[in-house]
N, C-alpha and C positions, 0 to 999 in steps of 0.2 A: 621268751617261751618257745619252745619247740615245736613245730605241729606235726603231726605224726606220719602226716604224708613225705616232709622233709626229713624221716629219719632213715637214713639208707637198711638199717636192720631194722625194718617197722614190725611191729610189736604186736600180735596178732589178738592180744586181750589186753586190757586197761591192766596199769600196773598200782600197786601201792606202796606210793614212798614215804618215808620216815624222816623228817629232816627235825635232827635234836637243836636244838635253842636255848642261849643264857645269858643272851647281852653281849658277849664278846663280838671282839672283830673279827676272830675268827668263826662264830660259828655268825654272825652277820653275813660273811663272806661264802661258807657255804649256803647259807639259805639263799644267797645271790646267783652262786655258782648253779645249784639243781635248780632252780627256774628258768634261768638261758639256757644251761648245758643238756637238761636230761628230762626236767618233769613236758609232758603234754596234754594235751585238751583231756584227753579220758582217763588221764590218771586220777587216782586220789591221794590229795595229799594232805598230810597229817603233822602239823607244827606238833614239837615234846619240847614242854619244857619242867624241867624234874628243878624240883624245890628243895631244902634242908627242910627235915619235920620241926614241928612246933617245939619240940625239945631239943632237937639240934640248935633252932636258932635262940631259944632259950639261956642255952648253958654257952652259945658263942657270945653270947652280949649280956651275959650277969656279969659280967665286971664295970661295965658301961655308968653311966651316973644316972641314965635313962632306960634300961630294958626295952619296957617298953614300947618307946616313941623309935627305936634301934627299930626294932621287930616289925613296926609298921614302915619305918623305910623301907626294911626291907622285900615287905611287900608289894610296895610301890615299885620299888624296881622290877617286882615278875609282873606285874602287869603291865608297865611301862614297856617292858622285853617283849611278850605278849601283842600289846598292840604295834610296837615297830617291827614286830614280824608281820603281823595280818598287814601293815601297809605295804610293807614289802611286795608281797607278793600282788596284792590289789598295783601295787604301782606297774610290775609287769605283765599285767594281761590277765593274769589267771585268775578265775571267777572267786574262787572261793577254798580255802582250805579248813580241816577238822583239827581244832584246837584241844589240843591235853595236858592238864598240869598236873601232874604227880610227885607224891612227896617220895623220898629216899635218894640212895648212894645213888647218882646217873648208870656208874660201872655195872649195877644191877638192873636198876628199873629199863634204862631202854631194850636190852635185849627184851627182858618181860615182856614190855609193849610190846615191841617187834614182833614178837611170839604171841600175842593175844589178836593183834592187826592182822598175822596174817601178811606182816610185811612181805615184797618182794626186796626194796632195797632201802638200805639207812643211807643218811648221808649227814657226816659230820665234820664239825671243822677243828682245825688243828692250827696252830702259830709253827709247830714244826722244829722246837725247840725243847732241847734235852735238860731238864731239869735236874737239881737236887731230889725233890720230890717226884717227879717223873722214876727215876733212877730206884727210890725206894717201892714207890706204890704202885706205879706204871699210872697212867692217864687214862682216861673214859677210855677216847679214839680207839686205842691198841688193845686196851679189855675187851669191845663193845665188837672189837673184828674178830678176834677170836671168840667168844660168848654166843652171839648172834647166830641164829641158824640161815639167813640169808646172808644176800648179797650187803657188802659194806663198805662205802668209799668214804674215804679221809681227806677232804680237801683244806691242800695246807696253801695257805694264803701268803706265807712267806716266800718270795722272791719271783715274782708275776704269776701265783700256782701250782700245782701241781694235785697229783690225785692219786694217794694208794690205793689198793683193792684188796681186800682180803681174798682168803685162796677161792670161797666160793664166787666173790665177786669177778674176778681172772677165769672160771671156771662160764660163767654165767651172760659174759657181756652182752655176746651176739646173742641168745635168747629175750634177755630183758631190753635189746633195742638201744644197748648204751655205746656210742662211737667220741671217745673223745680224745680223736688224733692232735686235735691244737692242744693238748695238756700234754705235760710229762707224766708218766704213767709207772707206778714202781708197784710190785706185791709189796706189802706188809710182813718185812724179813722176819720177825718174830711169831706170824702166823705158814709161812711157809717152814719156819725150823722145827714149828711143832710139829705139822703134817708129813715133816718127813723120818 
């Protein structure tokens, strides 16, 4: 965890971070990444983790021989996600965070939140790898930088780190107090092509 006296750009009012969550290594890795890297004592921080609705996961698992007992897996898994995020963070210091599960498309719902929070900064993870799927639909990470009305880092886990910035994010670092020279640090080319 950070303390706010050790941030060279300290931060002159408590911030609130958004860090999205779904079980992956990759977004495991950023919820790792903003607790050492970024989040500190007077921030607030706010685990998201967005769920398929009851009808999503309905018509994913009618073909199944169980519905069902599917449907409650897979509810077990967003708690399960859930509480190895809250340990997460109890494991590094930090008191306490505001838990949110919301149902729908991620691509939509987090900016919403973000926008309802009052976010100043998301922080999400990414593997960092181009898809078939990727290619047609584009992925949360790259919607969610362009979408978001704050600041938005992509921390991709693949090859020791690294961390995009959407343009706001690039635009906003030294206000919101964020110094992260030991990362490699790139804009989000997709959100600079639009801005320009």
């Amino acid at each position: 965890m950070v303390e706010a006296a050790e941030q060279p750009n300290s931060v002159p009012r408590p911030r609130t971070v958004l860090v999205a969550v779904n079980g992956s290594d990759a977004s495991d890795a950023a919820l790792l990444f903003a607790l050492k890297s970024i989040i500190s004592d007077q921030d607030t921080l706010i685990i998201l983790h967005v769920r398929p609705t009851d009808k999503d996961l309905t018509s994913l698992y009618s073909s199944y021989p169980d519905p069902e007992a599917e449907i409650k897996t897979h509810h077990a898994f967003i708690r399960a996600t859930i509480n190895d995020a809250a340990r997460v963070v109890r494991s590094q210091g930090f008191p306490a965070a505001r838990v949110k599960v919301e149902e729908g498309d991620p691509r939509k719902v987090i900016p919403k939140v973000a926008e309802a929070e009052k976010a100043d900064l998301v922080v999400l993870g990414s593997q960092g790898k181009r898809t078939l799927h990727y290619m047609l639909a584009g992925d949360v990470a790259s919607h969610c930088a362009k979408k978001c009305s704050c600041a938005v880092i992509t921390y991709k886990s693949a090859n020791g780190g690294s961390v995009v910035f959407n343009k706001r994010g690039l635009q906003e670092q030294k206000r919101l107090g964020i110094s992260l020279g030991q990362f490699k640090q790139e804009a989000d080319v997709s959100d600079v092509e639009a801005a320009a």
